[in-house]
mmCIF file as Biopython writes it, N, C-alpha, C and O atoms, coordinates in Angstrom:
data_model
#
loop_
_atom_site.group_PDB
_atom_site.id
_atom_site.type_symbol
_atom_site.label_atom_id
_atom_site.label_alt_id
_atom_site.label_comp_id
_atom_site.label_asym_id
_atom_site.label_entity_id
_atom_site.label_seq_id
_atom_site.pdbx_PDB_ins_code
_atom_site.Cartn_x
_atom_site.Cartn_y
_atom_site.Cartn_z
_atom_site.occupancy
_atom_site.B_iso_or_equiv
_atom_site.auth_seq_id
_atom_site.auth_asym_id
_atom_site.pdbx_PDB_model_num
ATOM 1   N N  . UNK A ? 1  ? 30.993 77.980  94.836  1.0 0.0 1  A 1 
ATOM 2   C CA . UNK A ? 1  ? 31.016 78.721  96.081  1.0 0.0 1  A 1 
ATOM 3   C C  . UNK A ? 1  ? 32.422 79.279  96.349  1.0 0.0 1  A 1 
ATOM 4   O O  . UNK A ? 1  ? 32.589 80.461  96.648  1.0 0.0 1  A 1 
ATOM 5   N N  . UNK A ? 2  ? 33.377 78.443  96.241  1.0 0.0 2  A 1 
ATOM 6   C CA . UNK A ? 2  ? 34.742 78.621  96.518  1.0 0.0 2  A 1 
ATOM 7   C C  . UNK A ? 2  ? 35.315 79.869  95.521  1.0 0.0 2  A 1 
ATOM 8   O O  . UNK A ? 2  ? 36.144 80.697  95.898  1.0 0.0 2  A 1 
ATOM 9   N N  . UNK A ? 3  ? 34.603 79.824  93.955  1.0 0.0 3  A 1 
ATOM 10  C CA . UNK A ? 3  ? 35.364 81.007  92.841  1.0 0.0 3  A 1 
ATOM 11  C C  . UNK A ? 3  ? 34.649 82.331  93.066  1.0 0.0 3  A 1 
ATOM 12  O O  . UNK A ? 3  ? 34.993 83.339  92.448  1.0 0.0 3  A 1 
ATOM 13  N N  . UNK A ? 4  ? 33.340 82.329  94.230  1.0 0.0 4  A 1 
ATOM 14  C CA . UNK A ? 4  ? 32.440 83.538  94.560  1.0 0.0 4  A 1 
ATOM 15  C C  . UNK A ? 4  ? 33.017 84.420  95.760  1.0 0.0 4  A 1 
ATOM 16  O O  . UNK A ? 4  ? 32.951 85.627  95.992  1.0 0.0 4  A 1 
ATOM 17  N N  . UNK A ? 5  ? 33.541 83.469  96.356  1.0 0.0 5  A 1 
ATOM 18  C CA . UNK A ? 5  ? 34.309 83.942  97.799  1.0 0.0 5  A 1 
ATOM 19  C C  . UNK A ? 5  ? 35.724 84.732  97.153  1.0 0.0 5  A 1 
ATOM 20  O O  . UNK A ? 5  ? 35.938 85.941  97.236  1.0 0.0 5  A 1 
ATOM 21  N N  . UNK A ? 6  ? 36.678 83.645  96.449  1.0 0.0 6  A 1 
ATOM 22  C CA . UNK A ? 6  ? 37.808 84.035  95.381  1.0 0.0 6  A 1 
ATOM 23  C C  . UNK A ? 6  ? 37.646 85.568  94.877  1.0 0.0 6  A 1 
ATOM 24  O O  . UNK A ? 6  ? 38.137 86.593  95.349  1.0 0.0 6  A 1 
ATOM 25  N N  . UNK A ? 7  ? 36.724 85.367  93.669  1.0 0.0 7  A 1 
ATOM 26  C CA . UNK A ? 7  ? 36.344 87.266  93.401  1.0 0.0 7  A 1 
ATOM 27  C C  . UNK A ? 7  ? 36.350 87.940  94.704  1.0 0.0 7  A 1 
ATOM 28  O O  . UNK A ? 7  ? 37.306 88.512  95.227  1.0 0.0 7  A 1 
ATOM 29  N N  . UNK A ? 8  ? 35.074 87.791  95.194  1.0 0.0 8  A 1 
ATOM 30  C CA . UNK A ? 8  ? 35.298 88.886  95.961  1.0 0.0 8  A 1 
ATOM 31  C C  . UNK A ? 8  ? 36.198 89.458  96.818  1.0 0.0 8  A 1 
ATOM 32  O O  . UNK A ? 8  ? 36.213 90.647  97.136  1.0 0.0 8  A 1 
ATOM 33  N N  . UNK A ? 9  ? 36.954 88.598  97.192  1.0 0.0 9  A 1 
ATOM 34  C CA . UNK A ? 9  ? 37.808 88.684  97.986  1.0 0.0 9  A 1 
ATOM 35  C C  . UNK A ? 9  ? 38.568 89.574  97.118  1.0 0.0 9  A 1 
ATOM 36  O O  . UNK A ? 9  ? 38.821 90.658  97.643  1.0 0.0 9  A 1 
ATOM 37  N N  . UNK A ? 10 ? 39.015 89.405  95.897  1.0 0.0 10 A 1 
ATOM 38  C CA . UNK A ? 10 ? 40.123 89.852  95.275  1.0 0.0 10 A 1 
ATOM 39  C C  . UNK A ? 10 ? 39.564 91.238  94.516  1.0 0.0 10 A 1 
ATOM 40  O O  . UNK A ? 10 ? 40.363 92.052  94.053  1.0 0.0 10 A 1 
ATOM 41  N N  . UNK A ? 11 ? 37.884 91.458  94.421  1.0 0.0 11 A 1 
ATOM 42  C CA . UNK A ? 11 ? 37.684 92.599  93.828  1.0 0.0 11 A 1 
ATOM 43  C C  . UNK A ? 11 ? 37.413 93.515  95.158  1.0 0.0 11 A 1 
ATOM 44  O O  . UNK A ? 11 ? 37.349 94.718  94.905  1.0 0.0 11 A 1 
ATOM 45  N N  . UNK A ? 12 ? 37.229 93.121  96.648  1.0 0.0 12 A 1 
ATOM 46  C CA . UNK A ? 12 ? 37.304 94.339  98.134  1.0 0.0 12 A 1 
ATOM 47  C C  . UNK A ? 12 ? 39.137 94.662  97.594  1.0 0.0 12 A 1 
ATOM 48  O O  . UNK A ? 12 ? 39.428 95.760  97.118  1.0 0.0 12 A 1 
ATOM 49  N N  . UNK A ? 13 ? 39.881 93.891  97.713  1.0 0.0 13 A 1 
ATOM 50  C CA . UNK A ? 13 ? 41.318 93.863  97.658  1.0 0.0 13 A 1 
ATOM 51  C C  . UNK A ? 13 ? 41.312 94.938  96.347  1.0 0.0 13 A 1 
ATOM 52  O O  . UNK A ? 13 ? 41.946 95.951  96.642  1.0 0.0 13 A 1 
ATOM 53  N N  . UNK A ? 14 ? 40.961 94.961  95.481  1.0 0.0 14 A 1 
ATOM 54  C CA . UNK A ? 14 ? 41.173 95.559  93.941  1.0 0.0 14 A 1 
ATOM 55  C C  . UNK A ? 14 ? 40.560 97.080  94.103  1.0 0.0 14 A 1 
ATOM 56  O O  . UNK A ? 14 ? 41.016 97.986  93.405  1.0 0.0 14 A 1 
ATOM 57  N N  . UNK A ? 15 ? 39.436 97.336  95.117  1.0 0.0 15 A 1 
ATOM 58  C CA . UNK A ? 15 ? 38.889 98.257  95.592  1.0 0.0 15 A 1 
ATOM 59  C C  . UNK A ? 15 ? 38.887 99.503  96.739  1.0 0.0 15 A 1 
ATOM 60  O O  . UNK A ? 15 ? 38.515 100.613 97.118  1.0 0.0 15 A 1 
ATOM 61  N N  . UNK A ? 16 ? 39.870 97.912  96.980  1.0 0.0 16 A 1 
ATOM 62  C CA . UNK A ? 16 ? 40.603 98.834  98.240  1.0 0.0 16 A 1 
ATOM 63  C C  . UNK A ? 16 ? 42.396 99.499  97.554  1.0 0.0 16 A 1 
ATOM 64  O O  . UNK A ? 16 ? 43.023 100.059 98.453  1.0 0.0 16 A 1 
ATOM 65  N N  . UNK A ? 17 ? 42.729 99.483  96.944  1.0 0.0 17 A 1 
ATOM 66  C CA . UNK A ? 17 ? 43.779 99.297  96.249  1.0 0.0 17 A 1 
ATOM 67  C C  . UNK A ? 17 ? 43.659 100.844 95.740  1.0 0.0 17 A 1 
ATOM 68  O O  . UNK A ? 17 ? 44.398 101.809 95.934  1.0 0.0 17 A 1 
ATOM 69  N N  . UNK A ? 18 ? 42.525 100.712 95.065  1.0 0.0 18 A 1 
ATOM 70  C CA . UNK A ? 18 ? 42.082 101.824 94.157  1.0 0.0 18 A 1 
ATOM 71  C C  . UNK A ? 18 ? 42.163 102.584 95.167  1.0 0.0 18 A 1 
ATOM 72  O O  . UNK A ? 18 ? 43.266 103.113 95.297  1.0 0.0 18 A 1 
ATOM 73  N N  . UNK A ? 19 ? 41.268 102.876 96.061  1.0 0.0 19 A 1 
ATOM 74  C CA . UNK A ? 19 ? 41.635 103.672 96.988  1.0 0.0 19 A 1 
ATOM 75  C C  . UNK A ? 19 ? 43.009 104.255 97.358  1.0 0.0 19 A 1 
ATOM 76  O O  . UNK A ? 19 ? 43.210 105.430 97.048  1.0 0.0 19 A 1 
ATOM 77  N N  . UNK A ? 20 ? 43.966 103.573 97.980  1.0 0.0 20 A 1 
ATOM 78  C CA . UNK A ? 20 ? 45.019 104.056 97.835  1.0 0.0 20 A 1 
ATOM 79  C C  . UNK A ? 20 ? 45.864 104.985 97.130  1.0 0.0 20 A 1 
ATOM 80  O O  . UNK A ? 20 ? 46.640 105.872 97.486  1.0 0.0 20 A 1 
ATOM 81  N N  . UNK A ? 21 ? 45.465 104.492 95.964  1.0 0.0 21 A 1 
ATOM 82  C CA . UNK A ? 21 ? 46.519 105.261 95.018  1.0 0.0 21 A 1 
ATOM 83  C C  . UNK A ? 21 ? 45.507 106.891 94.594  1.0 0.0 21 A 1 
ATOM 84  O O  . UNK A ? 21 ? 46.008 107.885 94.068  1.0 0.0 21 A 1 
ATOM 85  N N  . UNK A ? 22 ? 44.025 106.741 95.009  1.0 0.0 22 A 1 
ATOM 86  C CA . UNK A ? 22 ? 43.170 107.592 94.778  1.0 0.0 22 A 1 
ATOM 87  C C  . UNK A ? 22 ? 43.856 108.340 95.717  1.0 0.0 22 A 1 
ATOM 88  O O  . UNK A ? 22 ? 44.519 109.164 95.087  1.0 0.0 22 A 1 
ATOM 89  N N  . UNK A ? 23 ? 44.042 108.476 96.968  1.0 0.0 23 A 1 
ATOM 90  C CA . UNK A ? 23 ? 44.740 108.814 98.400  1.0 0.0 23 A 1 
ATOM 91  C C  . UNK A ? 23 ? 46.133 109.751 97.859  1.0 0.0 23 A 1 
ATOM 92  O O  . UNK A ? 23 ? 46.476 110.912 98.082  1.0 0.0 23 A 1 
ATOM 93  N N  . UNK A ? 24 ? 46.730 108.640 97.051  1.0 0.0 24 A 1 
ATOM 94  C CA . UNK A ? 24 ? 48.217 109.344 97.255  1.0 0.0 24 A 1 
ATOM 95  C C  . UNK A ? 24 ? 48.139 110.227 95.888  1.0 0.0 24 A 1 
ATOM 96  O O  . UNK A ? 24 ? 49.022 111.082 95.954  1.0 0.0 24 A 1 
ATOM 97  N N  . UNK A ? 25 ? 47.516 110.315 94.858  1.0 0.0 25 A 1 
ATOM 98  C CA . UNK A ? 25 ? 46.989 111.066 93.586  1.0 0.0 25 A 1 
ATOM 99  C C  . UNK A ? 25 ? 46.475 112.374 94.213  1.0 0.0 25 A 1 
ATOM 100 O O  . UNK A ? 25 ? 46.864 113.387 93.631  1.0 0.0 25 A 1 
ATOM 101 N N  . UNK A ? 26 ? 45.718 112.548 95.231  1.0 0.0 26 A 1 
ATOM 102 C CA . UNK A ? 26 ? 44.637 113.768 95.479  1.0 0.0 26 A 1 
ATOM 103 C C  . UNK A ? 26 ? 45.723 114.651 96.335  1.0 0.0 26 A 1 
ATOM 104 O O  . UNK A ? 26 ? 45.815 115.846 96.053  1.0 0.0 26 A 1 
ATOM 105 N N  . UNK A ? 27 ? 46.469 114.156 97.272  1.0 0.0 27 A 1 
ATOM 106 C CA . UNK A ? 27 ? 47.213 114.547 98.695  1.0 0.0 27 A 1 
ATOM 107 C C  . UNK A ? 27 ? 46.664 115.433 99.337  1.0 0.0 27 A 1 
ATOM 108 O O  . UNK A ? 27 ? 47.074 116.593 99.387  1.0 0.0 27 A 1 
ATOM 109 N N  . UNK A ? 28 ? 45.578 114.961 99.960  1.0 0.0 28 A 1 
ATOM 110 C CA . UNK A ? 28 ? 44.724 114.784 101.180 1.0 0.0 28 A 1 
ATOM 111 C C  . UNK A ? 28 ? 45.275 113.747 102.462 1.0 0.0 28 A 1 
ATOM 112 O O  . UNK A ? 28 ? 45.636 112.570 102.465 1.0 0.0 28 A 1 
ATOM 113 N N  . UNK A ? 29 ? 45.135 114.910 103.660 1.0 0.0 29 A 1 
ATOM 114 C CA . UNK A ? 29 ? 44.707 113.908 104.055 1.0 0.0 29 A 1 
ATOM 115 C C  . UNK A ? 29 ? 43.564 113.274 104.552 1.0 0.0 29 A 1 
ATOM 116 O O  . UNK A ? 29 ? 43.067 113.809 105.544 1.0 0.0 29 A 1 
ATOM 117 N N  . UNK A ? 30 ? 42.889 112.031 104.010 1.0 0.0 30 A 1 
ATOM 118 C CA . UNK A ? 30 ? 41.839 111.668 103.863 1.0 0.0 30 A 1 
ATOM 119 C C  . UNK A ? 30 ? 41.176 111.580 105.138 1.0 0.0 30 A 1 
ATOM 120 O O  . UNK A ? 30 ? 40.143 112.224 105.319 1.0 0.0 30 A 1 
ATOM 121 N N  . UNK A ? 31 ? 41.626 110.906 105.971 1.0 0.0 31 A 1 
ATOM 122 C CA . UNK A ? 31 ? 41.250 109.971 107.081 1.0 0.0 31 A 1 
ATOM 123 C C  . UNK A ? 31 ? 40.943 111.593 108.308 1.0 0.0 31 A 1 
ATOM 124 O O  . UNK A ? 31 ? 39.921 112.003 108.857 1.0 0.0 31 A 1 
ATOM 125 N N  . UNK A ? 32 ? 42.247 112.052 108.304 1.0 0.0 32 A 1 
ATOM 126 C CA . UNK A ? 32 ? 41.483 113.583 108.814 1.0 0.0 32 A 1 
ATOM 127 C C  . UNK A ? 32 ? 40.422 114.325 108.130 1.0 0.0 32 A 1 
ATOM 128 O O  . UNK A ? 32 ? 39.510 114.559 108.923 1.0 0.0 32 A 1 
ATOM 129 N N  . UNK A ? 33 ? 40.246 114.689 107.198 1.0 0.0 33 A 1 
ATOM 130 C CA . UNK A ? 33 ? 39.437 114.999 106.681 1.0 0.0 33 A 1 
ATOM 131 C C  . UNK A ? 33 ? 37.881 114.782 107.081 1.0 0.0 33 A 1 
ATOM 132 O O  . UNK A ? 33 ? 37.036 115.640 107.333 1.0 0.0 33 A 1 
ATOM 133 N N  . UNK A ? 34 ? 37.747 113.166 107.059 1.0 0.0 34 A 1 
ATOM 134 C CA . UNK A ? 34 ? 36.815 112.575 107.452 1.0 0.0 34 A 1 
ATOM 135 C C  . UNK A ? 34 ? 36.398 112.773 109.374 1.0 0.0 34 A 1 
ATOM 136 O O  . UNK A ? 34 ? 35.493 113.269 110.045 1.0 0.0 34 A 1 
ATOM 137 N N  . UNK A ? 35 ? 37.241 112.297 109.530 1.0 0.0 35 A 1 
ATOM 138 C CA . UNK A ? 35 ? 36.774 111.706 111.240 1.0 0.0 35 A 1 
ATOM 139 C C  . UNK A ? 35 ? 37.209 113.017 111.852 1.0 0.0 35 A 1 
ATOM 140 O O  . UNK A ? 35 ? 36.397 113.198 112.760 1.0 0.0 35 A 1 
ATOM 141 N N  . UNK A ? 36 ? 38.041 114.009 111.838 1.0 0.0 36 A 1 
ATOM 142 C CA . UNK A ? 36 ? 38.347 115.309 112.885 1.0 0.0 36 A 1 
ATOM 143 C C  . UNK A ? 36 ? 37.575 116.150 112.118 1.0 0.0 36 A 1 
ATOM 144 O O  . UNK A ? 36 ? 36.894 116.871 112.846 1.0 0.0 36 A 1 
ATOM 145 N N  . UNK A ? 37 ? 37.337 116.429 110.506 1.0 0.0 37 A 1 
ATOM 146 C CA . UNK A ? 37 ? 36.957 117.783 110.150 1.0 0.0 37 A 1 
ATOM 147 C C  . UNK A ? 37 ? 35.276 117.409 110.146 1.0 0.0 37 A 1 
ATOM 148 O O  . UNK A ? 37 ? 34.437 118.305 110.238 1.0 0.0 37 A 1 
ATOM 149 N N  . UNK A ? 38 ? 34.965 116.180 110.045 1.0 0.0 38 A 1 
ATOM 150 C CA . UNK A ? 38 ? 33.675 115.869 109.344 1.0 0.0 38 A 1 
ATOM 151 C C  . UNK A ? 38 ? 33.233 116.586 108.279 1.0 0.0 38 A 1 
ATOM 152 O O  . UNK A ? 38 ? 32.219 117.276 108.172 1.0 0.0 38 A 1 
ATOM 153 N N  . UNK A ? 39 ? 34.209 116.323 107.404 1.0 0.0 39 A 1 
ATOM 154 C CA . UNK A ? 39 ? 33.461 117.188 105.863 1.0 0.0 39 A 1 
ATOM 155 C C  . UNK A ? 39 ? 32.928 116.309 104.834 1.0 0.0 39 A 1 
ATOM 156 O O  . UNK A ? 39 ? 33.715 115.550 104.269 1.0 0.0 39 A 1 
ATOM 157 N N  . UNK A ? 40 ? 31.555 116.310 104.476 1.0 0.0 40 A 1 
ATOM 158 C CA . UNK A ? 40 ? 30.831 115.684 104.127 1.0 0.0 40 A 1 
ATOM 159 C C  . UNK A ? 40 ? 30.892 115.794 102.974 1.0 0.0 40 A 1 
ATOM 160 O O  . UNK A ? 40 ? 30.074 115.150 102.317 1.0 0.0 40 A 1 
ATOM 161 N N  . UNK A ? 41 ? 31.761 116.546 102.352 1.0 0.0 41 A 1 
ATOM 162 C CA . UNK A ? 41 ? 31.886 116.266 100.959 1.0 0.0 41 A 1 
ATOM 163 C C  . UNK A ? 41 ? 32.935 115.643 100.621 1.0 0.0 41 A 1 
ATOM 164 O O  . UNK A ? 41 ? 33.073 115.262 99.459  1.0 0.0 41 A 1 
ATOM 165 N N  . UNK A ? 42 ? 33.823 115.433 101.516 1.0 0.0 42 A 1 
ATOM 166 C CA . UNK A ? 42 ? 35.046 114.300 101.235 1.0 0.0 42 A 1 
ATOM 167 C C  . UNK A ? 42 ? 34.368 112.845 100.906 1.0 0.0 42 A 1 
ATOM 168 O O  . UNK A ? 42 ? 34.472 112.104 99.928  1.0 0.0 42 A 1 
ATOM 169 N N  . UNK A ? 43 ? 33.722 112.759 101.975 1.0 0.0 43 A 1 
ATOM 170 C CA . UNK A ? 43 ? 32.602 112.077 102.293 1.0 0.0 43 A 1 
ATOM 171 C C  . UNK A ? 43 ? 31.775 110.881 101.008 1.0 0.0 43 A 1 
ATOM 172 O O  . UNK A ? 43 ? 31.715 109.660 100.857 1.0 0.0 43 A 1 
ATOM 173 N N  . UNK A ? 44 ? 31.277 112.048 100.330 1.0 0.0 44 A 1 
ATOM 174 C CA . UNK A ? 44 ? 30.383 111.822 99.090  1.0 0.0 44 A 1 
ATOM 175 C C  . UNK A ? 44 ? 31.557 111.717 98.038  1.0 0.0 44 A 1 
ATOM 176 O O  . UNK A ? 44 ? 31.319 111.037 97.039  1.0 0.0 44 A 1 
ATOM 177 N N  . UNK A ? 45 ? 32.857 112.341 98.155  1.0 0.0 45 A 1 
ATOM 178 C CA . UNK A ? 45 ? 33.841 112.334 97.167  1.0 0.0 45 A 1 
ATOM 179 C C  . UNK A ? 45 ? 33.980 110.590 97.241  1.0 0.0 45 A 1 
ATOM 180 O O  . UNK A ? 45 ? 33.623 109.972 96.238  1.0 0.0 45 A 1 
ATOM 181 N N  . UNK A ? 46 ? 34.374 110.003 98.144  1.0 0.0 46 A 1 
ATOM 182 C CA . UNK A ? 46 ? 34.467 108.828 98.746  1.0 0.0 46 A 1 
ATOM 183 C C  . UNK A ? 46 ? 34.218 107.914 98.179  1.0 0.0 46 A 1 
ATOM 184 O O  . UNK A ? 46 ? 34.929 107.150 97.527  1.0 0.0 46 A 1 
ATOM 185 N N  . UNK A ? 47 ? 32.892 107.925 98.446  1.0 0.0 47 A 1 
ATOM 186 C CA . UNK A ? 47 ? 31.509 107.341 97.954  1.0 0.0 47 A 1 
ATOM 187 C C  . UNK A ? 47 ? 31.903 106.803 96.555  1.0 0.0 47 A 1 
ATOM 188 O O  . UNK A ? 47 ? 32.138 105.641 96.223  1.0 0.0 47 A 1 
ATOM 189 N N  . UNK A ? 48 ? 31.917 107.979 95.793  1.0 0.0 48 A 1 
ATOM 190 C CA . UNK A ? 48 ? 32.254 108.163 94.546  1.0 0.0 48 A 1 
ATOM 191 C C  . UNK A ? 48 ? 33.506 107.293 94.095  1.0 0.0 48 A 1 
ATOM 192 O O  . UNK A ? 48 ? 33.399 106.397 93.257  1.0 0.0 48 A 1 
ATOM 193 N N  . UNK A ? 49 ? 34.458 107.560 94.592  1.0 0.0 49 A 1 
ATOM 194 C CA . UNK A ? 49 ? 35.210 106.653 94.108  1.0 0.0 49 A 1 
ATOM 195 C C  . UNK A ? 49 ? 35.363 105.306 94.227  1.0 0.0 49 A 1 
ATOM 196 O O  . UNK A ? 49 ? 35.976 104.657 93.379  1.0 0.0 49 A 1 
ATOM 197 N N  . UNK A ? 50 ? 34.611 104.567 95.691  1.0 0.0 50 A 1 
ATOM 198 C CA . UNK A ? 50 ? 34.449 103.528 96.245  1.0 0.0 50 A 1 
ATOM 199 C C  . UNK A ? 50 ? 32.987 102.704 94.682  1.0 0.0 50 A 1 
ATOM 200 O O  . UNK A ? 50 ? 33.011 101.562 94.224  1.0 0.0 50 A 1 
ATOM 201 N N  . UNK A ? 51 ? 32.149 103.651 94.381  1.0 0.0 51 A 1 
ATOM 202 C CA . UNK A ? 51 ? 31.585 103.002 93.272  1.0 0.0 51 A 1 
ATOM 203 C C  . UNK A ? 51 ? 32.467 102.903 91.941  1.0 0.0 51 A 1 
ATOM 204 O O  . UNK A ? 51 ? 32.792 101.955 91.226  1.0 0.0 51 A 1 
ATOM 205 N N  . UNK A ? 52 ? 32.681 104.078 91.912  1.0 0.0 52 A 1 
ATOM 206 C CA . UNK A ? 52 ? 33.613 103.829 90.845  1.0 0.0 52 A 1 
ATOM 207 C C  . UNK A ? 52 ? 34.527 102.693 90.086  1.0 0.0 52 A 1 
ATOM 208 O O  . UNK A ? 52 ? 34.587 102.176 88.971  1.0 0.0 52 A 1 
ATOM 209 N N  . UNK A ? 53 ? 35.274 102.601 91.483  1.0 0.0 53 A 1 
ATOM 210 C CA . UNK A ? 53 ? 36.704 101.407 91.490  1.0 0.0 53 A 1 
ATOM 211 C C  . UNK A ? 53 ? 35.334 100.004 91.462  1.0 0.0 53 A 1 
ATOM 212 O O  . UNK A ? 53 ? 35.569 99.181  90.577  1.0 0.0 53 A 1 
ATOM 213 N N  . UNK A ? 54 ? 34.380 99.782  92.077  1.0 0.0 54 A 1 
ATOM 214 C CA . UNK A ? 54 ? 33.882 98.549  92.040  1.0 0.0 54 A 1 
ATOM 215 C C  . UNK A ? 54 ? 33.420 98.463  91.152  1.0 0.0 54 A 1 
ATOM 216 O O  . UNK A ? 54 ? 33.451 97.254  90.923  1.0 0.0 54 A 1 
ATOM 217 N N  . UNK A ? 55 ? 32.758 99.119  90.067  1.0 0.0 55 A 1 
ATOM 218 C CA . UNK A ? 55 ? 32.031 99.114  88.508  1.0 0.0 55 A 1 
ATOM 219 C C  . UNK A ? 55 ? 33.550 98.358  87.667  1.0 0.0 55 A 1 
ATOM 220 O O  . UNK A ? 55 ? 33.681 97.223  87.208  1.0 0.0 55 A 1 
ATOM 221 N N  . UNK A ? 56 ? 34.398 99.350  87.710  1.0 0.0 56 A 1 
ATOM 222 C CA . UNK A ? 56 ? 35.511 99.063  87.165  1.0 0.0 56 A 1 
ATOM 223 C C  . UNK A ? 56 ? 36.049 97.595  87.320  1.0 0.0 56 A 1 
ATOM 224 O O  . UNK A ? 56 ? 36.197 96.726  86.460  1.0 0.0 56 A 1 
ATOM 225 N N  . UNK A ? 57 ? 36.245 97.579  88.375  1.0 0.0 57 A 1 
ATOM 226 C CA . UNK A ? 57 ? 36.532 95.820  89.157  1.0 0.0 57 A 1 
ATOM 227 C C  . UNK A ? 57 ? 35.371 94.378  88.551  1.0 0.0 57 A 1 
ATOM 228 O O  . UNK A ? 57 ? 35.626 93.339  87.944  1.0 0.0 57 A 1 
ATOM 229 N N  . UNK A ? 58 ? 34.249 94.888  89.004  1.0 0.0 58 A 1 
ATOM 230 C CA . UNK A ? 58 ? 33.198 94.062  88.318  1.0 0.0 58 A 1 
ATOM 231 C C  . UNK A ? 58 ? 33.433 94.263  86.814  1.0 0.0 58 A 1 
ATOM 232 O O  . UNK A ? 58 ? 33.777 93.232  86.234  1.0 0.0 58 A 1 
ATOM 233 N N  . UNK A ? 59 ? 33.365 94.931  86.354  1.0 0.0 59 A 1 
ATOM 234 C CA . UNK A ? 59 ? 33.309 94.831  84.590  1.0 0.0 59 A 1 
ATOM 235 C C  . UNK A ? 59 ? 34.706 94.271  84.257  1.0 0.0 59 A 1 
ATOM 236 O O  . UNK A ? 59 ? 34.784 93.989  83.062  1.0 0.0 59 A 1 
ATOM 237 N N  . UNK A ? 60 ? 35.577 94.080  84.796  1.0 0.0 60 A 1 
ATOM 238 C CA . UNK A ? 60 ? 36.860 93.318  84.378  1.0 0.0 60 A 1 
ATOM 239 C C  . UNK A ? 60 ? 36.489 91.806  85.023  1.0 0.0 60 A 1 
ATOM 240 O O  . UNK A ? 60 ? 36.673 90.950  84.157  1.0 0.0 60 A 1 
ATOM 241 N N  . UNK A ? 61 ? 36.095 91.324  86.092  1.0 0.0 61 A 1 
ATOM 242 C CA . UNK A ? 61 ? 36.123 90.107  86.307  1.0 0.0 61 A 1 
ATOM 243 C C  . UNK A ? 61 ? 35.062 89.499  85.372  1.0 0.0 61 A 1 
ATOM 244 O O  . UNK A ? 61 ? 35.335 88.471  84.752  1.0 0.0 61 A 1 
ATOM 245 N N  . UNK A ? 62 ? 34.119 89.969  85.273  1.0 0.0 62 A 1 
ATOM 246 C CA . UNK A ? 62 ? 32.765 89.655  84.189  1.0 0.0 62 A 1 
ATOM 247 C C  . UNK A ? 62 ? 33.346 89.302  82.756  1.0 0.0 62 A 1 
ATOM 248 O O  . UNK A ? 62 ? 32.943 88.342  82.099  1.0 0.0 62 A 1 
ATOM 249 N N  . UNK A ? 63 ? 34.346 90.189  82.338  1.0 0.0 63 A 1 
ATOM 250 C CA . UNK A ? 63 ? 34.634 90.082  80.826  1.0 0.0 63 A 1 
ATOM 251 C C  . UNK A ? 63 ? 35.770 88.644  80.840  1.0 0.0 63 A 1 
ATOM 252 O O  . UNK A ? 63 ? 36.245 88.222  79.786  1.0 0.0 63 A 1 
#
């Protein structure tokens, strides 16, 4: 229970991470983008990378 909580904790952290540097790579700004412009393809861009980074994350803690 304790090494299930551990991962995850450390693959939101690993995911959220990704994000970031996805952030400072694109130079957007994201967060406007989202909530003042509502552009829905930032949106789905998002999305996208939020699966992305967690496939990535999971297939490294797995191996």
């Amino acid at each position: 229970m304790v090494a299930t909580i551990l991962y995850g904790a450390i693959g939101i952290l690993l995911t959220l991470a990704g994000y970031f540097v996805f952030d400072k790579i694109v130079g957007l700004d994201l967060k406007r983008e989202l909530v003042e412009d509502q552009n829905t393809a930032i949106g789905i861009m998002l999305a996208g990378v939020f699966i992305g980074c967690s496939i990535v994350v999971a297939a490294v803690m797995l191996s």
